[in-house]
N, C-alpha and C positions, 0 to 999 in steps of 0.2 A: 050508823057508820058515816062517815065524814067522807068526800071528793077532794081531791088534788084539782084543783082551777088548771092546772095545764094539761093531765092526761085523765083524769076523771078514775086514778085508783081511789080503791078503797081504804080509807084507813082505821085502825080501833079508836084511837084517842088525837086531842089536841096534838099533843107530846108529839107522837107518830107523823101526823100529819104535816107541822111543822118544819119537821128532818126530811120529808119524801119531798115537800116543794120545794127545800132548798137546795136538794140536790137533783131534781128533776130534769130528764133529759131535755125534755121540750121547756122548760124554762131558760129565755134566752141571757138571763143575769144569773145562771144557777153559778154554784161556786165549783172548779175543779178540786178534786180530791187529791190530797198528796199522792196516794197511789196511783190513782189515774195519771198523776201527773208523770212520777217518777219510771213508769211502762213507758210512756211515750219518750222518756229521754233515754232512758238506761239501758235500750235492746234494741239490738243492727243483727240483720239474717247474713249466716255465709255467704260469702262468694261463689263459694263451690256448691255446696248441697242447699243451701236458702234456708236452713235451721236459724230461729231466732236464737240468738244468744245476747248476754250480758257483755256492757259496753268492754268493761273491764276484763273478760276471759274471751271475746272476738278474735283477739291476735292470735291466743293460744288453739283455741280452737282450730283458727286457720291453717297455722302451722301443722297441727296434725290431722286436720281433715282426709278423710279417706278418699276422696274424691281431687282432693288438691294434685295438679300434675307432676310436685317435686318428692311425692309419697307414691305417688305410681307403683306398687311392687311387682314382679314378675313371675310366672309361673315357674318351680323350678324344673319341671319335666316338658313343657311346650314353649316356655319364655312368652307367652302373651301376658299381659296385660291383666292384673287383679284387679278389682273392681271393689269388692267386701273383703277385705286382706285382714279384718278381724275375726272374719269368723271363719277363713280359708285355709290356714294352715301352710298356707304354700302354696298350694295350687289351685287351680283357678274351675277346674269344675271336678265333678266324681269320678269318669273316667282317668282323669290325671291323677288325683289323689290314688282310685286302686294302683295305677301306675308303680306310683312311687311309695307307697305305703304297705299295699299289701304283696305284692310281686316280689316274693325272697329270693324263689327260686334261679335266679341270677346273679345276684348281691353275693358279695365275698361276705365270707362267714363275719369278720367287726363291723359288719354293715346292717345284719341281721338286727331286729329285735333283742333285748337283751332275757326275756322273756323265752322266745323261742331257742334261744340257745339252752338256758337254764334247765326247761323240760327235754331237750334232746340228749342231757347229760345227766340229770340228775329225778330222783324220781320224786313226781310231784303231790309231795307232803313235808306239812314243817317237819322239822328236825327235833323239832324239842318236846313236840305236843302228838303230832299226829295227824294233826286236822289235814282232812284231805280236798275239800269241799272249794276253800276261798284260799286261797296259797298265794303271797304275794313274794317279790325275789329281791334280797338283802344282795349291797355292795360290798363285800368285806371291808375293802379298804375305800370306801367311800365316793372311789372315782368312778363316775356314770360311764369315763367313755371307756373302761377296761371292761369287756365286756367275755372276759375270759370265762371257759367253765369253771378254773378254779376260783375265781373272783364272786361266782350269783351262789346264794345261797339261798336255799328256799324256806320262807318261815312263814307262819300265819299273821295274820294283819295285826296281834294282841302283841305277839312277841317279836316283830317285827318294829313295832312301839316300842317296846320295851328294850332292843337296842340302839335306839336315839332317845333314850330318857335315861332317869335317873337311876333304874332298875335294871341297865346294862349288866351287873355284875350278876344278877340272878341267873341270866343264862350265857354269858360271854364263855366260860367254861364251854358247855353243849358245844355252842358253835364252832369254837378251835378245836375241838376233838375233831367233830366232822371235816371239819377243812382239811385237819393232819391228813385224816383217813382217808379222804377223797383224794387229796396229792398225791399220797403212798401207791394209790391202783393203777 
């Protein structure tokens, strides 16, 4: 085995040994590495959080840093102050979230879940199939905020697919039956 003269590694070969002294730390004529070089110019940490980032994406960063004070977002049930506004949802700790997430029972009914309305009107099993197990609830008319009971229709997650695909026709029939049938009661 072969010695490095400035830090006393070991090396296999000439070849090896060669490349380790010249770029040896403790060699005070060692050469910088483009990469080594390119780290020390190309990355500046936040302002706000002190995350290194690239020279080129800093500003962007900055601009949407979560911590930055012109992103500040507010809680919508206490108005403090979010902090993690990515992973918050709105509100700023659990108790505010049940607050305002789970507490129906005061919420005027278009305020409701569209979900809970769905099963308080309709009985929870697709329409096409049967499945009763995993039920997810179809827009008719595709607007999320009509949250009518003649608007959810309830279908299983295959054929729930199947009416935002290309395979709409196979049960688009099923579904405006039901619909008829359920406005008629």
């Amino acid at each position: 085995m072969l010695l490095c003269k400035f830090c006393n590694k070991e090396c296999k070969n000439d070849n090896s040994l060669r490349n380790h002294e010249r770029l040896c730390k403790n060699n005070s004529n060692r050469q910088i590495s483009s990469f080594e070089n390119l780290s020390v110019i190309k990355h500046k940490n936040c302002q706000y959080c002190d995350k290194n980032i690239t020279i080129g994406n800093i500003k962007r960063h900055e601009d949407s840093c979560f911590l930055n004070p012109l992103n500040l977002k507010k809680c919508v049930v206490c108005q403090n102050p979010i902090r993690n506004f990515k992973s918050s949802k709105g509100t700023c700790s659990h108790s505010c979230s049940n607050k305002h997430f789970k507490d129906l029972r005061n919420k005027p009914e278009k305020y409701k879940q569209y979900s809970t309305i769905c099963w308080k009107n309709h009985k929870k099993e697709c329409i096409v199939c049967g499945e009763n197990k995993i039920v997810s609830v179809h827009h008719y008319n595709e607007n999320h905020n009509d949250n009518s009971p003649e608007n959810l229709i309830p279908l299983c997650p295959t054929h729930h697919q199947y009416i935002h695909s290309r395979y709409r026709n196979e049960i688009i029939d099923i579904v405006e039956k039901y619909k008829e049938k359920f406005t008629r009661l």
